[in-house]
Kinemage of the C-alpha trace (Angstrom):
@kinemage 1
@onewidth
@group {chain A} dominant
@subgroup {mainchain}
@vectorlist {calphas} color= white
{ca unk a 1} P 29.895 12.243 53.591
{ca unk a 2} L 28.985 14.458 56.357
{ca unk a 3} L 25.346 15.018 57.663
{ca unk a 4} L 24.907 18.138 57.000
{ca unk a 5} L 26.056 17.353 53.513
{ca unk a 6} L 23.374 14.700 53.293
{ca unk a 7} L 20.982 17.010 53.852
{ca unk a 8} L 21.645 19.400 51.575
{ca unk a 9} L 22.037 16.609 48.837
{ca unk a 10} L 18.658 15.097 50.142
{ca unk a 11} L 16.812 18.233 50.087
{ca unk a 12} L 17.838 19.460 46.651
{ca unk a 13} L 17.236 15.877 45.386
{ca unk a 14} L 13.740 16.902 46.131
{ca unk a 15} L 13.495 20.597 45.874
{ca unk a 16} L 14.520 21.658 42.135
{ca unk a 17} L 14.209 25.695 43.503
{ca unk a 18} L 17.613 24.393 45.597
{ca unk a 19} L 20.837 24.270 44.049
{ca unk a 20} L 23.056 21.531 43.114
{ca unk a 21} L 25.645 20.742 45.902
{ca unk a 22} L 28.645 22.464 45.852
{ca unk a 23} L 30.691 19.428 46.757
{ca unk a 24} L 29.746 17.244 43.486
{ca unk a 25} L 31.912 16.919 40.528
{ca unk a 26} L 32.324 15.085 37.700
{ca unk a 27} L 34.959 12.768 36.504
{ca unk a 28} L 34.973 14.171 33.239
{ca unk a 29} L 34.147 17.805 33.841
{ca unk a 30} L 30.938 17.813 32.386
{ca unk a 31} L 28.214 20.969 33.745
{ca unk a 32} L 27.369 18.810 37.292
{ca unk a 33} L 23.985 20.895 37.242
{ca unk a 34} L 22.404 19.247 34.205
{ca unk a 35} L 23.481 15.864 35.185
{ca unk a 36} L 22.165 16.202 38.706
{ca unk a 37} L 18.874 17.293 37.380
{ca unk a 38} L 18.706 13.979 35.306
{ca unk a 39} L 19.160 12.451 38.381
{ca unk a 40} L 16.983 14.762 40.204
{ca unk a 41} L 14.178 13.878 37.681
{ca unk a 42} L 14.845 9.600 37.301
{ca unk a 43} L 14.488 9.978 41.906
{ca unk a 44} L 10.921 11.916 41.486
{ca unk a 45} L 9.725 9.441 38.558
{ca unk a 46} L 10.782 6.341 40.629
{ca unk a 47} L 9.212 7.969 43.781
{ca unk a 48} L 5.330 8.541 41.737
{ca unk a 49} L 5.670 5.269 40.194
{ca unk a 50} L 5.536 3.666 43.921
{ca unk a 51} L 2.649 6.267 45.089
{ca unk a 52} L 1.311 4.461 41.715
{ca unk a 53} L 1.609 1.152 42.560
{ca unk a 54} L 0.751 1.840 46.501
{ca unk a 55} L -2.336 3.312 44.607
{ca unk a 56} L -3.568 1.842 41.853
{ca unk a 57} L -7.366 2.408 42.539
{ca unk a 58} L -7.019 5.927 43.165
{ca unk a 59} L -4.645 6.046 39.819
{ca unk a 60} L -7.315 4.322 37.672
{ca unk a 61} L -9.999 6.911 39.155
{ca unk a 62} L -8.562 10.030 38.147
{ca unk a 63} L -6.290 9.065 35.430
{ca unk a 64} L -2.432 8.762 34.662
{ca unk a 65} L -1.936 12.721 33.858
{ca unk a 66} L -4.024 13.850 37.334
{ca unk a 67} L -2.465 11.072 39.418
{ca unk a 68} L 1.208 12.011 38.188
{ca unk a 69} L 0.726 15.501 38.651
{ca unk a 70} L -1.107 15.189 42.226
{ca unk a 71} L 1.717 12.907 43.183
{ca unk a 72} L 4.232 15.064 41.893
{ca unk a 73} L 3.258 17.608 44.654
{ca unk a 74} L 3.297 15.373 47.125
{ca unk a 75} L 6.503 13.382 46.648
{ca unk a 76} L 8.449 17.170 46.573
{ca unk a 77} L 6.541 17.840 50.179
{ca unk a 78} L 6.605 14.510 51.896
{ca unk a 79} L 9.877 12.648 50.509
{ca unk a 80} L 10.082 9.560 52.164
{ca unk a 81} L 11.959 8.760 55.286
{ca unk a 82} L 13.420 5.343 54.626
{ca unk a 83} L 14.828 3.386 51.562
{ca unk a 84} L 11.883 1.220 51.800
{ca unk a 85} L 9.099 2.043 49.583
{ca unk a 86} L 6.827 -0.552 50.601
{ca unk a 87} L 4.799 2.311 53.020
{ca unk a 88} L 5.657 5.371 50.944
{ca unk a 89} L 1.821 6.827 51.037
{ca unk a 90} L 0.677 6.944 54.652
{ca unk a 91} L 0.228 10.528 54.419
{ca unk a 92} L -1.392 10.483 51.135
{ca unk a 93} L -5.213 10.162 51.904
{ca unk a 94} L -4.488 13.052 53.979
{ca unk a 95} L -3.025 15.133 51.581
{ca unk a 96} L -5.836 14.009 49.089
{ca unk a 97} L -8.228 15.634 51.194
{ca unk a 98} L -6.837 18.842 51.198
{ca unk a 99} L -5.063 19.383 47.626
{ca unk a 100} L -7.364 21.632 45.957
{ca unk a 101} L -7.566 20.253 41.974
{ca unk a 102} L -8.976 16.956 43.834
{ca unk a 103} L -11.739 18.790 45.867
{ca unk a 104} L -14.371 17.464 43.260
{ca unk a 105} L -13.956 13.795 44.260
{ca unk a 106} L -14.371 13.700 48.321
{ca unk a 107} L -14.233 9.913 47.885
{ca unk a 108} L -11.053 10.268 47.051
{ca unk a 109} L -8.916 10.038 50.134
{ca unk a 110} L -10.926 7.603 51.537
{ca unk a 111} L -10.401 5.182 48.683
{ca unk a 112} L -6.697 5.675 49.312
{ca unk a 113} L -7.483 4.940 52.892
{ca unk a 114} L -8.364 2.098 52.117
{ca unk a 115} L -5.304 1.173 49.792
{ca unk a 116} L -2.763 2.223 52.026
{ca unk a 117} L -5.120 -0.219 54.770
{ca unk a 118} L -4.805 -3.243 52.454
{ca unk a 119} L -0.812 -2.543 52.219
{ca unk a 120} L -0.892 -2.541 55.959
{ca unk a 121} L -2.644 -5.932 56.327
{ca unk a 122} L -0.377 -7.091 54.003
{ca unk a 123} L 2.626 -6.816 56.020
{ca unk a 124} L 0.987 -7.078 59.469
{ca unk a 125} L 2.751 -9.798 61.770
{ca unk a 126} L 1.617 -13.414 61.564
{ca unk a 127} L -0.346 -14.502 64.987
{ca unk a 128} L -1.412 -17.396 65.695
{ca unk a 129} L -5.261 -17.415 65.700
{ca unk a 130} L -7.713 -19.373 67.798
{ca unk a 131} L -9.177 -22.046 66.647
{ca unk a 132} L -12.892 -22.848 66.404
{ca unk a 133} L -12.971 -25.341 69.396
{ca unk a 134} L -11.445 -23.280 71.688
{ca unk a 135} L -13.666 -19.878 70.821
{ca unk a 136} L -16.099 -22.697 71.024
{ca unk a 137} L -14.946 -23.308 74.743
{ca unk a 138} L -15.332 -19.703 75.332
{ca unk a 139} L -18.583 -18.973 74.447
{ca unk a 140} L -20.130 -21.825 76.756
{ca unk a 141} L -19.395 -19.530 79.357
{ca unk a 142} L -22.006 -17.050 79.025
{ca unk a 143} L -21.695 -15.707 82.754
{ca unk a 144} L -18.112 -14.584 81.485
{ca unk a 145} L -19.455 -12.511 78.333
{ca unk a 146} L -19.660 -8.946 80.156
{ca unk a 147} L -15.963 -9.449 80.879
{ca unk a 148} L -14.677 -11.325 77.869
{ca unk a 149} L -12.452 -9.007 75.622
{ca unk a 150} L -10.828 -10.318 72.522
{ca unk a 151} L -7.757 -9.471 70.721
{ca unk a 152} L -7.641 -8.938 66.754
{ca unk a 153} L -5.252 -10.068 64.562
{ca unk a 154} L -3.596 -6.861 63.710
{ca unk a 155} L -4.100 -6.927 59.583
{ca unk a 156} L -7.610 -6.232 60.515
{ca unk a 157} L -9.076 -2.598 59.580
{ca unk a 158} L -12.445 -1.222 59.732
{ca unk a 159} L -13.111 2.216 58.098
{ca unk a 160} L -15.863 4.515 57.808
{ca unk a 161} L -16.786 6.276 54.875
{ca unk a 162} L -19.133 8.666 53.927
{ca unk a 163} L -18.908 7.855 50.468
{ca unk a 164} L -18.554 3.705 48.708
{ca unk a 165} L -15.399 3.463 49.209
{ca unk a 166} L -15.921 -0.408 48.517
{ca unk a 167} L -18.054 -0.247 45.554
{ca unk a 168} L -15.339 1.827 44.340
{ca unk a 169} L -12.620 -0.430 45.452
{ca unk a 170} L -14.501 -3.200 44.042
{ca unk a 171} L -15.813 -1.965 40.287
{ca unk a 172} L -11.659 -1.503 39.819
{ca unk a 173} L -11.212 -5.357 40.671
{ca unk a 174} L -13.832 -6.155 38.184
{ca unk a 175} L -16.373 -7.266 41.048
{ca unk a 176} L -19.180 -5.094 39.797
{ca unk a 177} L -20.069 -2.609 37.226
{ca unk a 178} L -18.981 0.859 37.959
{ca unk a 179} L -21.561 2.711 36.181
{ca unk a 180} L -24.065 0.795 39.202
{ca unk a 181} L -22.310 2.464 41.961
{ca unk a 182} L -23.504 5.549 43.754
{ca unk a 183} L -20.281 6.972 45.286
{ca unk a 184} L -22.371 8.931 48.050
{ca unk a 185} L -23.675 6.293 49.163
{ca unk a 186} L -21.856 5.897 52.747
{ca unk a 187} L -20.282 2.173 53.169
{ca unk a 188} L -18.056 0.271 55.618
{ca unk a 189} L -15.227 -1.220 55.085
{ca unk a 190} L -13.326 -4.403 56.626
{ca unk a 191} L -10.111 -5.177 55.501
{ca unk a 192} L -8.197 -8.351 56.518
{ca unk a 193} L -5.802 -11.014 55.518
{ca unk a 194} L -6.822 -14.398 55.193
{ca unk a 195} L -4.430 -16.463 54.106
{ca unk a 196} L -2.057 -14.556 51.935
{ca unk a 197} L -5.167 -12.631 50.601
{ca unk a 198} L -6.473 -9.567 52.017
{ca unk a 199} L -10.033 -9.194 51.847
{ca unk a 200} L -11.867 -6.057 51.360
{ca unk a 201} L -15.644 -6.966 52.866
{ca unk a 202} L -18.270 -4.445 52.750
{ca unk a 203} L -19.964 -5.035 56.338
{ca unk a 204} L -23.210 -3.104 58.044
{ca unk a 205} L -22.711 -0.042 60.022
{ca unk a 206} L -23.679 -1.898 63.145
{ca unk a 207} L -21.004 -4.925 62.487
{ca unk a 208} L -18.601 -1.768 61.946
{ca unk a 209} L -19.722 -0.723 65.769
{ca unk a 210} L -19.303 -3.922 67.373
{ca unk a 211} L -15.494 -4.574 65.268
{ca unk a 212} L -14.875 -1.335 66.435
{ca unk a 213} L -16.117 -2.088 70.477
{ca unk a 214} L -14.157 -5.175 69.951
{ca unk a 215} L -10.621 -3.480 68.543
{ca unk a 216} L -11.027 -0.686 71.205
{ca unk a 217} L -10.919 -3.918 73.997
{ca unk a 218} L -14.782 -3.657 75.009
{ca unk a 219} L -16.380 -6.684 76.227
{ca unk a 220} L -18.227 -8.835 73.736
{ca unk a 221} L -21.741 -8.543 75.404
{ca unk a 222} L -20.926 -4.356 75.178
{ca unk a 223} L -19.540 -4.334 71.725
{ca unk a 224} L -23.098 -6.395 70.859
{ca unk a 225} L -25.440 -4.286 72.813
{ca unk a 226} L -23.532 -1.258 70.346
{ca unk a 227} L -24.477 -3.073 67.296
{ca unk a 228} L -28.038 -3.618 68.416
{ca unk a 229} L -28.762 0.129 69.585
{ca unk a 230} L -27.352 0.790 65.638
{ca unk a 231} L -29.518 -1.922 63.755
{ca unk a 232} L -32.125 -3.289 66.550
{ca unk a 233} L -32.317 -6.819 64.086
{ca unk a 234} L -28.205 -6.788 64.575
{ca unk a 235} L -27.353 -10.855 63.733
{ca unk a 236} L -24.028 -11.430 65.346
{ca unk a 237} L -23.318 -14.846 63.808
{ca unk a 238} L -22.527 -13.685 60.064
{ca unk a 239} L -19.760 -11.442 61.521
{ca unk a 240} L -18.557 -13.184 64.166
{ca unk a 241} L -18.790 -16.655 62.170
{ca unk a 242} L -16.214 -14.973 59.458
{ca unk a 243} L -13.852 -13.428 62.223
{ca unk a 244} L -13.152 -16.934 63.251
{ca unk a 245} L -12.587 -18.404 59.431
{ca unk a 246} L -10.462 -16.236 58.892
{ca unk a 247} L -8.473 -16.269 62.189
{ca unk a 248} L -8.886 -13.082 62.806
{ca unk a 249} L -9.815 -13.580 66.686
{ca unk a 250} L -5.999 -14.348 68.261
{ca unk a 251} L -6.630 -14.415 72.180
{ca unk a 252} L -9.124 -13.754 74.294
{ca unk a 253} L -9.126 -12.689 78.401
{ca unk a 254} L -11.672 -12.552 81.014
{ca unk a 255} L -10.898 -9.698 83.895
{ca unk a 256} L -7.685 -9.956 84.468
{ca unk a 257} L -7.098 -13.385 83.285
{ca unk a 258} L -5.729 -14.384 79.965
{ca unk a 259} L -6.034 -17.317 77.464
């Protein structure tokens, strides 16, 4: 099968305004356009029903009809790219944002944000973390702070919503009662794996500044001072504490020197 030929079959796979290919046939003879259009149809049901399970929050919030139809669009404009389905989605808050029938939920795409984020942590590469004697070790050097950076482990995500994306998130897991959550209520989000689990942890806006500072490689005493000029009474040990129970801190460097 030539390129040019896949093309054309992937694109009309897709794109029921295209034709069938010219180059199919059938063993028996049978009309090759109605059969490809069964097969047409069983691609873009199997393609919704992973947007489904990517999204399963998002499903539950507006419903099987509105999430099929939503990712019916979606699935014809962004096909995926490889045979793997396991990331089929990473456009999708995106598209959320801007499809119009979804306009009247703007928490919308950031609840599949955060989805597509816990998919991500998922399947994020196992690092060795360090352990609590040698972050111990660290920190007795205070006169190294203002040029101590640390490294994540990369399953960790922090997002920033103007809306509760975690309430949301959360009243779907059976955490809480949906009925108590005020979805414009802005919250922030850290998502990580611990263990085999990822957790989704609602933190403060400051500890969302200083994981931030940290992720972007600013020194701890920086990424602190951040956190304190957002919430003055800023308590790093909660956040810090669960960073290293979870192993999320993996190496550390001061200048130009590394652990």
């Amino acid at each position: 099968m030539s390129m040019g030929y896949q093309q054309e079959f992937s694109s009309a796979l897709i794109n029921a305004e295209q034709p069938c290919p010219t180059q199919l046939k059938t063993w028996n003879g049978s009309d090759i356009s109605s059969r490809f259009a069964v097969y047409r149809n069983n691609v873009i049901s199997s393609l919704i029903n992973a947007l489904a399970d990517n999204f399963p929050v998002v499903l539950q919030l507006v419903g099987d009809e509105f999430f099929r139809a939503m990712a019916n669009v979606f699935v014809r404009e962004f096909p995926p790219q490889t045979r793997i389905l396991t990331f089929y989605g990473a456009g999708f808050a995106r598209f959320i944002e801007v499809f119009p029938p979804a306009q009247g939920l703007p928490y919308l795409a950031d609840v599949a944000r955060l989805e597509f984020a816990r998919i991500q942590a998922y399947h994020s590469a196992d690092v060795a973390a360090l352990g609590p004697e040698q972050i111990g070790q660290v920190l007795s050097q205070p006169e190294a702070l203002e040029r101590m950076t640390f490294t994540l482990h990369p399953s960790l995500t922090v997002l920033n919503s103007a809306h509760a994306i975690v309430s949301l998130w959360g009243a779907h897991q059976g955490h809480i009662d949906i009925t108590q959550v005020n979805p414009k209520k802005p919250e922030h989000a850290l998502i990580l794996r611990n263990q085999l689990d990822v957790e989704v942890m609602h933190i403060s806006a400051a500890a969302a500044l200083f994981l931030g500072a940290l992720m972007e490689r600013q020194p701890l005493a920086a990424a602190v001072e951040y956190a304190l000029a957002c919430e003055p009474d800023f308590d790093l040990s909660p956040i810090f504490g669960h960073l290293i129970q979870t192993g999320a801190i993996t190496r550390y460097s001061v200048s130009n020197s590394a652990a």
